[in-house]
N, C-alpha and C positions, 0 to 999 in steps of 0.2 A: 219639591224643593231639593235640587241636586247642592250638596255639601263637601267638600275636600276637604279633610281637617290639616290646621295647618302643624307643620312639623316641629314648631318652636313650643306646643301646647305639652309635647310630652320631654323636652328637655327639665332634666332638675335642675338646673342652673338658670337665673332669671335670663332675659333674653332681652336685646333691645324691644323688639316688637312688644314684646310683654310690659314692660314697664311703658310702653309709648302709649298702650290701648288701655291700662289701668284705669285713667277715669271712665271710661266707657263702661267698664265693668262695676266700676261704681256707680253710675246710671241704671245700666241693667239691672242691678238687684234693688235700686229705689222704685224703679217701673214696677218691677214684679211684687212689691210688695205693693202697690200700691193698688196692683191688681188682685192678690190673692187679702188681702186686709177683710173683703168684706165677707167672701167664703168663710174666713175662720171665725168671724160673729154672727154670722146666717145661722137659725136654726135648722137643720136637717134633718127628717123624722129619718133616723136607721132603719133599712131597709128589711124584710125580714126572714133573707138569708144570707151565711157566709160569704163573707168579700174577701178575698184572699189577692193582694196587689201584689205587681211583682216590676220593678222598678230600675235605677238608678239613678246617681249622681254626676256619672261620666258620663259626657253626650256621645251616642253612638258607640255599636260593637263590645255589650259588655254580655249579649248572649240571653239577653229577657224573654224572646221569642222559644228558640228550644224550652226553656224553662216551664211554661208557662204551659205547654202542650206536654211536657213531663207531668205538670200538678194535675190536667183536667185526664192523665191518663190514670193517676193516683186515684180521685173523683170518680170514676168511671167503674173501679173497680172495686169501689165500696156500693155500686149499686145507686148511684146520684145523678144526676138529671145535669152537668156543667153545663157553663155558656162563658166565649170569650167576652167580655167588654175591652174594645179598644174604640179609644177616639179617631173621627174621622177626620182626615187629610189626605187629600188626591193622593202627593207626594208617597205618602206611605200601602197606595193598593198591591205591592208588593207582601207586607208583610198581613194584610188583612186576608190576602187570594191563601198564604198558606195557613194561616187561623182556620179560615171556611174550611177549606180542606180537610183538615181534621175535625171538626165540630159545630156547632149553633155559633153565630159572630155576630156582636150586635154592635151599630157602629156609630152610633147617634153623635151628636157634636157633642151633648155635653153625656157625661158617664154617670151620671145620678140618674139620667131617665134611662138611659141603657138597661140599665139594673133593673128600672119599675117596668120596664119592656119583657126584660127575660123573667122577671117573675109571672107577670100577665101570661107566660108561654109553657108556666110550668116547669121553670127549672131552678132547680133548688141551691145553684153554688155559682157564683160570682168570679171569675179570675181574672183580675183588670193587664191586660199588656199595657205597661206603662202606668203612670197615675200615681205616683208617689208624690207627686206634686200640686196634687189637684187634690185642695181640702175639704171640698165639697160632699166628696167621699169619705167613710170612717173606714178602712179594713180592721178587717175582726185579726190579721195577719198579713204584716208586710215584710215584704223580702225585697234585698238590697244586692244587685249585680255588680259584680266587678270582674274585669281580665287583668288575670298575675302580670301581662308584661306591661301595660297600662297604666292599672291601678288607677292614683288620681291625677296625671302627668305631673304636669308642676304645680298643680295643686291651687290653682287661682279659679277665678268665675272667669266665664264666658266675657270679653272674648278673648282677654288676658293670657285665658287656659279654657280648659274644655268643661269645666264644673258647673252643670247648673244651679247646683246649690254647696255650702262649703262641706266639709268633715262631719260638722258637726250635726247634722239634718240624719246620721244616723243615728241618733237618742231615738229617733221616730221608730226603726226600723226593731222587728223583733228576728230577724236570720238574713247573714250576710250569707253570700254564692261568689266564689272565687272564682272562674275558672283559670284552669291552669296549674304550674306548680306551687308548693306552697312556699308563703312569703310570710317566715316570723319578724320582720322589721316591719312588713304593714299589719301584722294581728297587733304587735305592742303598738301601732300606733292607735289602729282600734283600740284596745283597753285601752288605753292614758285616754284616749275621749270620751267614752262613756263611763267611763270610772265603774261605780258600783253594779251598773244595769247589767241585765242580764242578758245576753246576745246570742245565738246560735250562729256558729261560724262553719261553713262547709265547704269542700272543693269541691269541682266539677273537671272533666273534661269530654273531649270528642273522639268518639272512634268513627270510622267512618264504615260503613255499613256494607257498600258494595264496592268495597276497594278490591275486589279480584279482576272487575270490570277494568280497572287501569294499569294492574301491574304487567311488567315487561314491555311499555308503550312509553313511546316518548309525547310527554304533555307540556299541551299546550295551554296555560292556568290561564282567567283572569276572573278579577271582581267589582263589584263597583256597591260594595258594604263600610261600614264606619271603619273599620282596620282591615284590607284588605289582606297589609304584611302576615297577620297570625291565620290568614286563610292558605299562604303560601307555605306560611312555615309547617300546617297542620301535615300539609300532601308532604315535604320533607322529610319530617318526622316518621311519616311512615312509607320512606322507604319508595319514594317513586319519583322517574327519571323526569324531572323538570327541565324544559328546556327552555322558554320562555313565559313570561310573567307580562298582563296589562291589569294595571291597577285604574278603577275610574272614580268618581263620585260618588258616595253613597246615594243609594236611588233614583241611578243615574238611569236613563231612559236610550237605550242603546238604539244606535243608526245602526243604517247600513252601512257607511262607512265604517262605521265600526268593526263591522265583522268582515269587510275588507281586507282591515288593518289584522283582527285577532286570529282567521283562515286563512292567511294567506300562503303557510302551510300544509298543504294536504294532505301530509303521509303522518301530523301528529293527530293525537288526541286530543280534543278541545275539549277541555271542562272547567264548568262556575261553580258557583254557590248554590244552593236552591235557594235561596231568597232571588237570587237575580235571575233564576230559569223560570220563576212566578212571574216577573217582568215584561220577561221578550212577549212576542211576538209569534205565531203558528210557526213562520216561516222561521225565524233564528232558532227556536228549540229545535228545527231537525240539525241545524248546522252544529247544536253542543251535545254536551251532558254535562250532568249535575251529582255532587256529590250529595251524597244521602249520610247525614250522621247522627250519632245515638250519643244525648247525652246522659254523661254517668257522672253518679254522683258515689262521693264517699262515704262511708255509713248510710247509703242508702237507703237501710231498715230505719235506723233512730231520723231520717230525715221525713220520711214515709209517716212514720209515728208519729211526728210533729202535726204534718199538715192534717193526718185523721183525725186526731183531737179538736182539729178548729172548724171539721166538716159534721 
């Protein structure tokens, strides 16, 4: 499922389209409940190791993937046996190819059996990519993504705005992940909604790992991820000679035209995502490269802390 998000989801100001598709979004969220109603009255025997989910409310690009491959590296080095559970969809072999990569990936349709799969395998700790929405599951520890220039756009359901679920679905969540700078008008908004609860708030950001590989070269960027803009603005930020930018679809399934259009070039450097260099093709990964980056977080130790306690 190739997706372009539309550009009125992240204005603050209502927008005609937004109020035109409003009922539909009131649709959408009778659908979904009508489908998630029986999950939350199903009895589910808890599985019998830690499930550590790692989620959002924003559809697309709020950075779950790196995250979640930081947790099972936390995991790893207490001496634990991790396994990703991610739900399968064609659309997403992108981001499952870089999961495997790193570790055991289990990909079953639904994530309940995932679970009773990786325990059958001997391994002791659970990290759902995705799945904050699928009640089926209990995490013993859920975490809620967000990106600083994002955040909740204009703050509506799908397809109004980008929200699969509202504001308030994080009373669920026990630790928000920002990435980005930080935003005290969205922490107060956080507090005024969960009022008394108690929440673990943290930033994050990206460095990118083999940025020697690109500097003093003129690049040639493109992406085709949920925000492709904060992957342009990332190379910016540090400091290298952009000279042109193709933005596509999220998990968008690249032609040859394509690289047509993004080589046509020869004297720049071409480089993606790694999420979209898990994508291509033998032949288009000779034509790019891919940025490699490390996320960090702040208080790092007290964040570390947290997830050791729930493993």
């Amino acid at each position: 499922m190739q997706f372009k998000k539309p550009k009125f989801w992240d204005n603050k100001k209502l927008s005609f389209w937004s109020v035109l598709l409003f009922p539909f979004s009131i649709l959408y969220l009778t659908i979904i409940w009508i489908i998630r109603v029986p999950t939350i009255f199903k009895s589910y025997k808890k599985p019998s190791i830690p499930i550590i989910c790692v989620g959002n409310i924003y559809l697309g690009g709020t950075g779950k993937t790196p995250l979640v491959r930081e947790i099972f590296n936390i995991a790893k080095s207490l001496g634990k046996n991790p396994a990703f559970i991610k739900k399968y969809h064609a659309y997403l072999s992108d981001e499952i190819k870089m999961l495997k990569d790193k570790g055991e990936t289990y990909t079953e349709y639904k994530r309940y059996q995932s679970i009773l799969l990786s325990i059958s395998n001997n391994h002791n700790v659970a990290i759902l990519d995705d799945g904050f929405q699928d009640f089926s599951v209990k995490p013993d520890f859920s975490i809620l993504c967000f990106n600083s220039k994002q955040m909740i756009g204009n703050g509506l359901l799908i397809p109004s705005g980008p929200l699969r679920e509202s504001l308030s679905a994080i009373l669920r969540a026990d630790c928000i992940i920002i990435n980005g700078h930080k935003n005290l008008e969205f922490e107060k908004k956080l507090f005024k909604t969960i009022r008394n609860k108690k929440l673990h708030i943290f930033y994050s950001k990206y460095k990118i790992k083999n940025i020697e590989k690109f500097k003093n070269k003129e690049i040639i960027a493109f992406a085709g991820i949920g925000n492709p803009s904060n992957f342009f603005d990332l190379l910016r930020e540090n400091n290298l000679n952009i000279k042109e930018t193709y933005s596509f679809p999220d998990h968008h399934d690249y032609s040859e035209k394509d690289f047509e259009k993004i080589i046509k070039d020869k004297s720049a450097k071409i480089i993606t995502t790694e999420k979209d260099y898990f994508r291509m093709n033998d032949s288009q990964k000779q034509s790019c490269d891919y940025v490699e980056v490390d996320l960090q977080i702040e208080n790092k130790d007290k964040f570390q802390n947290i997830i050791k306690s729930y493993l």
